[in-house]
N, C-alpha and C positions, 0 to 999 in steps of 0.2 A: 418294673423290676423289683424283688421282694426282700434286695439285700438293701435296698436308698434308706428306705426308712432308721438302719440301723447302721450306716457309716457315721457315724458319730461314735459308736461302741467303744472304740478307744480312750475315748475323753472320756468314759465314765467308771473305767477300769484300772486297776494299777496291773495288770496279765497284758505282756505285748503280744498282739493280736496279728497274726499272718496269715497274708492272703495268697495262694497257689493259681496263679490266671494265666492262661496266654495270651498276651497284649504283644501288637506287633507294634514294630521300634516308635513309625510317626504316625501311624494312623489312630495309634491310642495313647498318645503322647497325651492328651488332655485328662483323661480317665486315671493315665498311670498319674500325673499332677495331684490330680482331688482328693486320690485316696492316700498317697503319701501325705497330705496334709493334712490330710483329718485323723493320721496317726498309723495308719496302714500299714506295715513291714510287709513288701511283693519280693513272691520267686515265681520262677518261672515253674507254670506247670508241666512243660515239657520235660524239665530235668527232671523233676521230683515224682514224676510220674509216667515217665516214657518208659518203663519195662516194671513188669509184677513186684520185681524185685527192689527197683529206687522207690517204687509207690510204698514197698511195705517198711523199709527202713524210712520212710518220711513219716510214717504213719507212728512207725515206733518210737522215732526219736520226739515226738510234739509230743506235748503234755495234754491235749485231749483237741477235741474237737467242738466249732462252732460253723453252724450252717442254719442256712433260711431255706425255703421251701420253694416249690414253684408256687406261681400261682394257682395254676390246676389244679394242686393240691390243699391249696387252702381253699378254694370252693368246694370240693368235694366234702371237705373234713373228714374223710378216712384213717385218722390216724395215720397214713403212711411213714416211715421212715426207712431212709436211705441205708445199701449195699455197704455204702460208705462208710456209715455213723456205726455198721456191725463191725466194719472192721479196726475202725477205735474204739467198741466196746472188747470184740476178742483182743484187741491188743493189752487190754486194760487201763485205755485210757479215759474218763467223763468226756462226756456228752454236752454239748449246750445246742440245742437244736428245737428250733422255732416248731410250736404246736401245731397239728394239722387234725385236731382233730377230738375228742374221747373217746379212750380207749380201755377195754376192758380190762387189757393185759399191760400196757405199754406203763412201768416207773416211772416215777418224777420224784426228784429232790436227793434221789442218793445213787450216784453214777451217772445217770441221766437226767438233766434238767429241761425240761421242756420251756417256753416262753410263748410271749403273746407281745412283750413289750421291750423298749432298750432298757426302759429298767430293772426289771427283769431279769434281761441278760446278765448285766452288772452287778446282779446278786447273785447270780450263778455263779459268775466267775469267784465272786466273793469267797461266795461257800466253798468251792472246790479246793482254791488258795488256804484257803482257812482248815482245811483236813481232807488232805491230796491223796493223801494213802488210803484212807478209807474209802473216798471215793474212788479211788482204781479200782478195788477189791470189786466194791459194788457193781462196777462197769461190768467187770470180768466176770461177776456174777449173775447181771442183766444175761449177759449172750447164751449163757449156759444153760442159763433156767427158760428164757423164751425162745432163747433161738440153735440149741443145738438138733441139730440133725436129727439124730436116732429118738431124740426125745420126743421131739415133732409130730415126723412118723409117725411115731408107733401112735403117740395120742390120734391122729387123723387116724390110721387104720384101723385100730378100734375104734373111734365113731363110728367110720363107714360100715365096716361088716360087722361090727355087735350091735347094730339098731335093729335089729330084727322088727320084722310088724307080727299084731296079732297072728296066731295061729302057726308060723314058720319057725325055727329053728335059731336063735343066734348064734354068732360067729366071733370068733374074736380071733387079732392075729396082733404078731410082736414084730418089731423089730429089731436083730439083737443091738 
């Protein structure tokens, strides 16, 4: 599991850290145990995320987000980053989301922190603490500049049809 290594997180932080899981009442009576002890605030992911709309107010009201990867995705090293982690950067919240990877595009250290270690993390959270507002800004700025839509697009549509090869025609196309 890729979160073990970092349930400590809390002890290394002065930011309370909350966990969104569905644990049923006795079957993970032992899980829900370990993680309250080693500093964990749990809600239920059912509430906070059973309709677009509790998911988006949970999303807005937290002060940013922290997340570990799959394994998969740390073999791979793809850079991957989660649907998730987009929509606490559109909200404008930072980032602290475990590394998978180098990447050409993907920021680190202002809106999005990337990690490899719990310590790490805990400077993350440091920084963020330490100049909240800026890092929103940058978050907000992350999504915008890598990850909007039209922007996207069009950058891909132009690659595709303005590579022309020798001797044919290039093409280029927008999207408004």
């Amino acid at each position: 599991m890729a979160f073990l290594p970092f349930i400590d997180l809390p002890r290394h932080t002065t930011q309370p850290l909350e966990l969104a899981l569905y644990l049923v009442e006795h079957k993970d009576a032992a899980d829900r145990a370990r993680l309250l002890q080693h500093g964990w605030r749990l809600c239920d992911s059912r509430e906070v995320a059973g309709t677009p709309e509790a998911y988006q107010a949970y999303i807005q009201r937290s002060r940013g987000e922290f997340s570990c990867a799959k394994p998969s995705c740390m073999e791979l090293q793809n850079a991957w980053i989660s649907d998730r982690t987009l929509c606490y950067l559109a909200s404008g919240k930072p980032a602290v989301v475990q590394d998978t990877g180098p990447s050409a595009c993907l920021p680190h250290g202002e809106g999005m922190f990337r990690f490899t270690s719990l310590h790490e993390a805990a400077e993350a959270f440091e920084e963020i603490n330490a100049h909240y507002a800026r890092h929103c800004r940058a978050a907000r700025d992350i999504v915008e500049t890598h990850f909007d839509a039209a922007r996207v697009l069009t950058a891909m549509l132009n690659a595709a049809l303005g590579s022309g090869t020798a001797g044919r025609p290039t093409t280029s196309a927008s999207v408004p």
